[in-house]
C-alpha positions as a Markdown table, in Angstrom:
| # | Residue | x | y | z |
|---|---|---|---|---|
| 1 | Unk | 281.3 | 13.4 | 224.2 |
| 2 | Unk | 282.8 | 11.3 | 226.9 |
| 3 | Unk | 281.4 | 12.7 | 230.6 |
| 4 | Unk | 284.7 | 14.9 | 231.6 |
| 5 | Unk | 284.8 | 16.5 | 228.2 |
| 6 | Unk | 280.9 | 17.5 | 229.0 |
| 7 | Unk | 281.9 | 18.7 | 232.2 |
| 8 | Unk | 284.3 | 20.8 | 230.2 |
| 9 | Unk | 281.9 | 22.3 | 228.1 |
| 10 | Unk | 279.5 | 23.2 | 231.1 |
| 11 | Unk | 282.2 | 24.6 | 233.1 |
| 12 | Unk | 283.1 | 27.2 | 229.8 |
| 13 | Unk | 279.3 | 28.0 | 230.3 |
| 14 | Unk | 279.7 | 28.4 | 233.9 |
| 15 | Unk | 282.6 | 30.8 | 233.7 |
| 16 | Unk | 281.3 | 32.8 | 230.5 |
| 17 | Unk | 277.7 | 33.1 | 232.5 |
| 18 | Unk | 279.5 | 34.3 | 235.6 |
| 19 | Unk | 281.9 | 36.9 | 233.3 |
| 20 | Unk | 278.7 | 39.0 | 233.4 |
| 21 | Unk | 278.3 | 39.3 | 237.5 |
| 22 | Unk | 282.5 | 39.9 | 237.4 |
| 23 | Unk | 281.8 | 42.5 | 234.7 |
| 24 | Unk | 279.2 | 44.5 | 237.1 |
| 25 | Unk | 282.0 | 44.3 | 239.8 |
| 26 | Unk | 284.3 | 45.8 | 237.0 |
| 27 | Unk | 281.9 | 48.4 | 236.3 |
| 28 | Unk | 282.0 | 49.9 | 239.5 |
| 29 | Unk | 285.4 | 50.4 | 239.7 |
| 30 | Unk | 286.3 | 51.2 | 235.9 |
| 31 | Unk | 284.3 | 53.0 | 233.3 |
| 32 | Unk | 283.1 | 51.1 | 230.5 |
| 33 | Unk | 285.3 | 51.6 | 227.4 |
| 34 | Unk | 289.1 | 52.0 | 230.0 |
| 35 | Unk | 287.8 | 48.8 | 231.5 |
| 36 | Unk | 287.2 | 47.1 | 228.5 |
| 37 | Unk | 291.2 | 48.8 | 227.7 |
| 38 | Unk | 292.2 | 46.9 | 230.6 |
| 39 | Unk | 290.7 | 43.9 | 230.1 |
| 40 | Unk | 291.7 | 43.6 | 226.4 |
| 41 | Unk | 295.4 | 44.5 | 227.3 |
| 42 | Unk | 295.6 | 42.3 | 229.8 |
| 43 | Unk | 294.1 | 39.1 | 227.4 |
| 44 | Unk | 296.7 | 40.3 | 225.1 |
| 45 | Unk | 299.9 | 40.4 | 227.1 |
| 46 | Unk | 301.8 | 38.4 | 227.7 |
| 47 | Unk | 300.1 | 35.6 | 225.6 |
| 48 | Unk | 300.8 | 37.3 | 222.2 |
| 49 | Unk | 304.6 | 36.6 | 222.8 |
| 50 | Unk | 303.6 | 32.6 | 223.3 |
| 51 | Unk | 300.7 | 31.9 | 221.2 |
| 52 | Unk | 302.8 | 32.3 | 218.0 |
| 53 | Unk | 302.2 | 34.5 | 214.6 |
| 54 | Unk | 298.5 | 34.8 | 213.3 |
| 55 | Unk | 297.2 | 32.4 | 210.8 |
| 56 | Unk | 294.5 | 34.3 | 209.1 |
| 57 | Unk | 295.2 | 37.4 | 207.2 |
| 58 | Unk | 295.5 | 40.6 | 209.0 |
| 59 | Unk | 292.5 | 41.6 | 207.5 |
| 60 | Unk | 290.9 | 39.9 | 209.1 |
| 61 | Unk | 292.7 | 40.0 | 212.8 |
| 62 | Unk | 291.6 | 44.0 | 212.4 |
| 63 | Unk | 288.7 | 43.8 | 211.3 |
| 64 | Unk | 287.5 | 41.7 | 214.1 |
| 65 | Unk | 289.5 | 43.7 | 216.7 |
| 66 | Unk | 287.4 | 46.6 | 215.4 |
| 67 | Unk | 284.2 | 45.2 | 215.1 |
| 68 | Unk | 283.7 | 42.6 | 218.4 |
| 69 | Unk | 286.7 | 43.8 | 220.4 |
| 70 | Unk | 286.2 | 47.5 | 220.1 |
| 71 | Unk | 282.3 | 48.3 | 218.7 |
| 72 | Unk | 280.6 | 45.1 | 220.5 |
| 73 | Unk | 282.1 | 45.6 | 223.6 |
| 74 | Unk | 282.1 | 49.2 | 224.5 |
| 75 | Unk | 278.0 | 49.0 | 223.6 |
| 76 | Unk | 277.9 | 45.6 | 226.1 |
| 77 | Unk | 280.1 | 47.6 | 228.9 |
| 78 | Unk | 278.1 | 50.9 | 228.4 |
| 79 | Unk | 274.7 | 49.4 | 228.3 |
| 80 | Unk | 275.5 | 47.4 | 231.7 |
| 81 | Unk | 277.1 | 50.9 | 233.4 |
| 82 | Unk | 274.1 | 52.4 | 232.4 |
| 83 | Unk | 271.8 | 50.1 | 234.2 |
| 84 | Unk | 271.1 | 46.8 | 232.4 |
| 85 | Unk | 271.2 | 43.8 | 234.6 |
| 86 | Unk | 273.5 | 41.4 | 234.3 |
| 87 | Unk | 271.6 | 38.4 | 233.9 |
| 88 | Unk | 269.3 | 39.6 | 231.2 |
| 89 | Unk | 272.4 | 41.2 | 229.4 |
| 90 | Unk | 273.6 | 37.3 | 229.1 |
| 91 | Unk | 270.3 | 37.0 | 228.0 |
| 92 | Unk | 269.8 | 39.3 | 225.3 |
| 93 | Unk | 273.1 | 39.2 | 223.8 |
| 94 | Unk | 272.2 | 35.8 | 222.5 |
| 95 | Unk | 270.2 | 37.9 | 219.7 |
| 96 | Unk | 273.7 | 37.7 | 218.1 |
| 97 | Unk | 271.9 | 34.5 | 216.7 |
| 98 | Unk | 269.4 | 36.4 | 214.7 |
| 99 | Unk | 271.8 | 39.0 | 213.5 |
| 100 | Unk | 274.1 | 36.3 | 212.4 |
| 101 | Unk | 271.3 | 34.6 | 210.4 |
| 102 | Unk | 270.4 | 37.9 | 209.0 |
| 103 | Unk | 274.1 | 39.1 | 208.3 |
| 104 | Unk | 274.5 | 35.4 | 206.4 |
| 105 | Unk | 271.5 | 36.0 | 204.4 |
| 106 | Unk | 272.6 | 39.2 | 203.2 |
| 107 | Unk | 276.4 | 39.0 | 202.7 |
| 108 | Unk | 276.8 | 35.7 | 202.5 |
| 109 | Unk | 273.7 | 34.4 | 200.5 |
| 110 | Unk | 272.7 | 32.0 | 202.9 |
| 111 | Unk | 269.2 | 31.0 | 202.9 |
| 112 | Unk | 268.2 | 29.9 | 206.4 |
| 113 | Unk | 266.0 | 26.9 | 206.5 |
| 114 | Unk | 262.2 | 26.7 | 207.7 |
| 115 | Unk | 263.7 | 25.4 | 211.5 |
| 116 | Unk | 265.8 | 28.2 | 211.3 |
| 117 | Unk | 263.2 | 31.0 | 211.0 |
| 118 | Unk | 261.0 | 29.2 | 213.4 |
| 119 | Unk | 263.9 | 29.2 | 216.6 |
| 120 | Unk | 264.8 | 33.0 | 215.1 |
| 121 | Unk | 261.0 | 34.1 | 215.3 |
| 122 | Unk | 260.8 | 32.7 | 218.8 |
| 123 | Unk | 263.8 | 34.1 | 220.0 |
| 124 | Unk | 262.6 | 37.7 | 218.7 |
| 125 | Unk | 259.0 | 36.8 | 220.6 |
| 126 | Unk | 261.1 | 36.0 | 224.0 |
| 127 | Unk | 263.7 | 39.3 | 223.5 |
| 128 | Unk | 260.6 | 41.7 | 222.9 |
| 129 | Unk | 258.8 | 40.4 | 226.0 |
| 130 | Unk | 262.2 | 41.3 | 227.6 |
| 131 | Unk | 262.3 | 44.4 | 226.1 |
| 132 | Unk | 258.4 | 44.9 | 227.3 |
| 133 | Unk | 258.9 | 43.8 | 230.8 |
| 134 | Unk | 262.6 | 45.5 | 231.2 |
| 135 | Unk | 261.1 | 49.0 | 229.9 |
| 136 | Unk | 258.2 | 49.2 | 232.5 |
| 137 | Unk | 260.4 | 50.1 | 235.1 |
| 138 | Unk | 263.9 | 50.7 | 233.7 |
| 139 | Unk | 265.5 | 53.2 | 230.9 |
| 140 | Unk | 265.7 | 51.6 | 227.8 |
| 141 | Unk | 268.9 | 52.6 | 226.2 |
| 142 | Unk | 271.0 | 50.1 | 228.0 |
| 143 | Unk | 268.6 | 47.6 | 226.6 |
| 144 | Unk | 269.3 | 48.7 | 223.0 |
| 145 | Unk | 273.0 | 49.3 | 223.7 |
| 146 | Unk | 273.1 | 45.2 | 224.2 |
| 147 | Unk | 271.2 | 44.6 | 221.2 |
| 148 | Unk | 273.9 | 47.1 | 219.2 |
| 149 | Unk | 276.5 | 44.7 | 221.0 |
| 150 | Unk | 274.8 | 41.7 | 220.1 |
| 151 | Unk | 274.2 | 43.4 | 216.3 |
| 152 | Unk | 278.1 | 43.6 | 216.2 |
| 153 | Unk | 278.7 | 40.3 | 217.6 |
| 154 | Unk | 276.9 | 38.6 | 214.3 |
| 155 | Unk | 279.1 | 41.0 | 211.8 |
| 156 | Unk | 282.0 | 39.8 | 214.1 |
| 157 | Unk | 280.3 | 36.3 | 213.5 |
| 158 | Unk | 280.5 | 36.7 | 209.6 |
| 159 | Unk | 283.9 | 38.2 | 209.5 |
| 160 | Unk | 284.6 | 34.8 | 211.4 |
| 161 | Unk | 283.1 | 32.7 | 208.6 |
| 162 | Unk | 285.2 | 34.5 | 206.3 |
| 163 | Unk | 289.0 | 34.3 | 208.2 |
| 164 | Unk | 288.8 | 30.2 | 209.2 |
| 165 | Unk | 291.0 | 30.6 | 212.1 |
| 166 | Unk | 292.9 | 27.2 | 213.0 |
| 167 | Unk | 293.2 | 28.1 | 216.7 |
| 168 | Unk | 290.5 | 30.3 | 218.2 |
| 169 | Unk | 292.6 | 31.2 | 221.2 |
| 170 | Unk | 295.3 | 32.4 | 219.0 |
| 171 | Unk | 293.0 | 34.2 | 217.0 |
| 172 | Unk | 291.5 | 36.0 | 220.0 |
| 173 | Unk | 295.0 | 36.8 | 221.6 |
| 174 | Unk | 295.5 | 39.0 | 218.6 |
| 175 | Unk | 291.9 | 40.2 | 218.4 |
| 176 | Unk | 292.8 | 41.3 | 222.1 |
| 177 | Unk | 295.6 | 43.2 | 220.7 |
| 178 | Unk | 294.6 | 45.2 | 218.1 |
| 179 | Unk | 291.5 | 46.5 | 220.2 |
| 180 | Unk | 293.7 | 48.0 | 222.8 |
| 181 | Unk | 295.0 | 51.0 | 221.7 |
| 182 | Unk | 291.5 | 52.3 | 220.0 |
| 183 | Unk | 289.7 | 51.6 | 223.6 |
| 184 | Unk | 292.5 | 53.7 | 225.1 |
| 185 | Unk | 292.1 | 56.3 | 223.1 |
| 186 | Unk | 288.2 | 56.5 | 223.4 |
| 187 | Unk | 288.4 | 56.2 | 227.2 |
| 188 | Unk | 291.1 | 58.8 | 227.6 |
| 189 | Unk | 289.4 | 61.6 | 224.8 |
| 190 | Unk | 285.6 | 60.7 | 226.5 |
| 191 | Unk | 286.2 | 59.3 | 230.1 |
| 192 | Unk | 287.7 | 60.4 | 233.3 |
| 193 | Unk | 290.5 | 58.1 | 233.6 |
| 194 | Unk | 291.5 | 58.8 | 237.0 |
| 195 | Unk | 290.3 | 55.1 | 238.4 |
| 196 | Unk | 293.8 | 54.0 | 237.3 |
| 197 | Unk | 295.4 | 56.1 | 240.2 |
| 198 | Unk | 293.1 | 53.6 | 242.2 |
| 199 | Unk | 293.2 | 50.5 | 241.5 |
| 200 | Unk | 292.2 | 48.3 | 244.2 |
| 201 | Unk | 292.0 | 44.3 | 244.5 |
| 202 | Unk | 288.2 | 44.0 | 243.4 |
| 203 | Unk | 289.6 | 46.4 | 240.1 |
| 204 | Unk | 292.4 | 43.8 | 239.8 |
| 205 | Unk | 290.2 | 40.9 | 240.3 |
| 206 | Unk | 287.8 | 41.7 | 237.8 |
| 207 | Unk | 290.0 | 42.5 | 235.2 |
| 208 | Unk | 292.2 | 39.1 | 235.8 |
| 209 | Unk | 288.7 | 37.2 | 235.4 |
| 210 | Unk | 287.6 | 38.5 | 232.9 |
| 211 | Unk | 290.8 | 38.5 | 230.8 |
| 212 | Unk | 292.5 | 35.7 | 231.9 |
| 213 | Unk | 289.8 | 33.2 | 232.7 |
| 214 | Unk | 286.9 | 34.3 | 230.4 |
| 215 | Unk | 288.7 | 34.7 | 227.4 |
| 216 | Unk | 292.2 | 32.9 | 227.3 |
| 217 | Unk | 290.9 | 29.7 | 229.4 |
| 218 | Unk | 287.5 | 29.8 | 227.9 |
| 219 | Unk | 288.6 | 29.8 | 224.3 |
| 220 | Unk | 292.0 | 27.9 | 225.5 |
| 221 | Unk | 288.8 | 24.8 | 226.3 |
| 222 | Unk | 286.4 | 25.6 | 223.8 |
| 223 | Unk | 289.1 | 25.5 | 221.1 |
| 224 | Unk | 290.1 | 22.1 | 222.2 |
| 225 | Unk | 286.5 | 21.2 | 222.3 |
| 226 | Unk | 286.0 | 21.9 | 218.9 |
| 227 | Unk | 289.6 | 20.3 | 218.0 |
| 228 | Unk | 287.9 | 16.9 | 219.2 |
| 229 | Unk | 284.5 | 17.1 | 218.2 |
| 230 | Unk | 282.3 | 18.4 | 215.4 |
| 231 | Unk | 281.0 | 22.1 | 216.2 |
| 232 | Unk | 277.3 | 20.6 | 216.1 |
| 233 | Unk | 278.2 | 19.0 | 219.1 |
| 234 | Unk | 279.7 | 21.5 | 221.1 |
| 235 | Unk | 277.9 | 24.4 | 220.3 |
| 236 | Unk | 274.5 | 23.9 | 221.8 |
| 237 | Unk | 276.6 | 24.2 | 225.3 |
| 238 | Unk | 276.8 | 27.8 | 224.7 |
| 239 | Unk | 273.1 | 28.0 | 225.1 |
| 240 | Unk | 274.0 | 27.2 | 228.5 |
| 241 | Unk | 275.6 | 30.6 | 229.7 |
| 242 | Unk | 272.3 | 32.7 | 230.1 |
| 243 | Unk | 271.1 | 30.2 | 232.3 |
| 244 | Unk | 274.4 | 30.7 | 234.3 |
| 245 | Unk | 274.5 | 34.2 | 234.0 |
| 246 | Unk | 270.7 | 34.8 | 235.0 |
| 247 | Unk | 271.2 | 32.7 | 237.5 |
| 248 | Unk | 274.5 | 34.0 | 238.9 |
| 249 | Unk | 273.2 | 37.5 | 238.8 |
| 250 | Unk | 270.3 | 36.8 | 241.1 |
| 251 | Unk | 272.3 | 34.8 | 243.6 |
| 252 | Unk | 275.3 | 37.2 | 243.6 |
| 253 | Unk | 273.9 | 40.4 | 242.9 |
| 254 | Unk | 270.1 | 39.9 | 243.9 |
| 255 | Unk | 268.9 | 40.9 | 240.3 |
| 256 | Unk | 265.0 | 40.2 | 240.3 |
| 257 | Unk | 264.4 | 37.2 | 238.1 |
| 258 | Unk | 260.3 | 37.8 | 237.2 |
| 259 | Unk | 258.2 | 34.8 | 236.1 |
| 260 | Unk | 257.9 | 36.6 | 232.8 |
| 261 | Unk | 261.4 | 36.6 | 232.5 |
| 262 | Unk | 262.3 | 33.5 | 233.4 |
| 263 | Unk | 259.3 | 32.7 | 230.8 |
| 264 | Unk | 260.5 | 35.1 | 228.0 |
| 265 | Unk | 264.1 | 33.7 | 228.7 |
| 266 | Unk | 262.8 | 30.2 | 228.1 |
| 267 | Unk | 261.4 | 30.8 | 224.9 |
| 268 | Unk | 264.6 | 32.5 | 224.2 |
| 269 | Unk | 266.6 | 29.7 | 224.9 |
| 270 | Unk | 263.8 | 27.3 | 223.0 |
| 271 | Unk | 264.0 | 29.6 | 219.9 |
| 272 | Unk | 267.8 | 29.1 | 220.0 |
| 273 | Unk | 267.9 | 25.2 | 221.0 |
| 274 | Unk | 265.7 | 24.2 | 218.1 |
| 275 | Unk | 267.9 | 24.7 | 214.7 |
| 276 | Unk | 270.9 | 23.2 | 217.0 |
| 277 | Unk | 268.4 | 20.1 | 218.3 |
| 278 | Unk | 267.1 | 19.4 | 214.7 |
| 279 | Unk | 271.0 | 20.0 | 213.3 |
| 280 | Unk | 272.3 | 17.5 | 215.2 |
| 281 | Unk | 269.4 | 15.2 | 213.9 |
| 282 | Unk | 269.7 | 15.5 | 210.5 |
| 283 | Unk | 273.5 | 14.9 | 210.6 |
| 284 | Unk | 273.5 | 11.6 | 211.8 |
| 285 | Unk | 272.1 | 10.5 | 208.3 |
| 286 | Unk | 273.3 | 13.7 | 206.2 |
| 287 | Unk | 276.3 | 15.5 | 206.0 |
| 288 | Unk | 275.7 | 19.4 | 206.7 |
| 289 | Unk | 277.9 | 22.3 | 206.9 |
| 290 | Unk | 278.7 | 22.8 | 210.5 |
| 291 | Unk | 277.1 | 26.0 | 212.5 |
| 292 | Unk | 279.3 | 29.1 | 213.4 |
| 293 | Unk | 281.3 | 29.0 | 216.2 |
| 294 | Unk | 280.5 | 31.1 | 218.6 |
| 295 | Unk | 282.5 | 34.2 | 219.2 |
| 296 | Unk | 284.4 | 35.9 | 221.9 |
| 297 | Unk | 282.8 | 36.8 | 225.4 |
């Protein structure tokens, strides 16, 4: 990659990282699943009238609206509004990883290699120190409800595999779309809707962020990313946004940031580095199917 298109491919790591510390701000003003409305209406129009017609079957386009736009985030924005920081949350979510390996195995009949069990059996060491650490002092259903979300996010992953989609951002526009009337009608029959009476500039901020930057110029980059260059190659930058967002929350929301979670979170991050480190390896003298790309944030 030349040096501005890796700058690119940080800075889409920066911004997806930092979508976590926004979401907290969100999460004050909204609750979870109307946010999550908001935010999904607001990725959705106006860009479906400009993006063009899907390209995948609709199938497809609803299925994935159901499972990662609707499932996978009202367990992300209900297990961060009910107490799970920020930073781990960016964390933790990257279990999506396992699930998807799992989810492959079983639906797909894809055997994961030995590197591949090795990074997934040290990414389940790092999550359950997290999950040892976080429960000593914190409820531990907002830890579960990210691992739900994450849980969705590698069905989401499969259903991925399955559709193809050409243009990811198009894709997502219309993922956007078809999860917005469900999350309206699950905040309005369980939620007190009132907090659209109030809307206020850090309501409005958060829900421009995360709409318009997170997810139409995040994917709008990553997609040309991936237009340019093989997946193998872009990928491994995503490993990049728990960094960020662990980071981000302790600067901006003074989230504690233990020594054995920043130690957990390593091995984490190793366990998830390795199969991409070794991937990249082996395909400059063998041609391999390239990894999943990852899905929306």
């Amino acid at each position: 990659m030349s040096p501005r298109h890796v700058l690119l491919a940080v800075l889409v790591a920066a911004i997806w990282g930092f979508n976590f510390v926004v979401l907290k701000v969100g999460l004050d003003e909204f609750p979870p699943i109307l946010f999550s409305a908001l935010r999904f209406l607001a990725a959705a129009v106006p860009a479906i009238f400009f993006v063009g017609r899907p390209t995948v079957a609709w199938r497809w386009i609803i299925s994935v609206g159901l499972v990662l736009g609707v499932a996978k985030f009202s367990f992300l924005f209900i297990g961060l509004h009910a107490g799970m920081p920020a930073g781990l949350s960016s964390l933790v979510l990257q279990s999506q990883v396992i699930f998807t390996a799992v989810f492959a195995a079983v639906i797909l009949r894809e055997r994961p290699k030995p590197v591949q069990i090795t990074g997934i059996g040290l990414a389940i060491a790092g999550i359950g120190l997290i999950a040892w650490d976080y429960g000593l002092s914190s409820p531990l259903m907002g830890f579960l409800l990210v691992i739900a979300a994450a849980a969705c996010w590698g069905v989401s992953n499969v259903l991925m595999r399955y559709a193809k989609p050409a243009d990811t951002l198009r894709f997502m526009v219309w993922v956007s779309a078809v999860a917005v009337l469900p999350l309206f009608a699950l905040a309005f029959l369980t939620e007190d809707v009132s907090a659209l009476g109030r809307l206020n500039w850090a309501g409005v901020g958060a829900i421009g962020y995360v709409s318009w930057i997170s997810t139409l110029l995040g994917f709008a980059v990553w997609g040309f990313l991936l237009r340019k260059y093989e997946s193998s190659t872009v990928a491994p930058f995503s490993l990049l946004v728990p960094v960020f967002g662990m980071f981000s929350a302790w600067a901006f929301l003074g989230e504690d940031l233990t020594v054995l979670r920043a130690a957990a979170g390593g091995i984490v991050l190793l366990g998830l580095a390795i199969p991409q480190l070794v991937g990249r390896r082996a395909a400059r003298t063998e041609v391999l199917p390239e990894p999943l790309v990852p899905a929306g944030r």
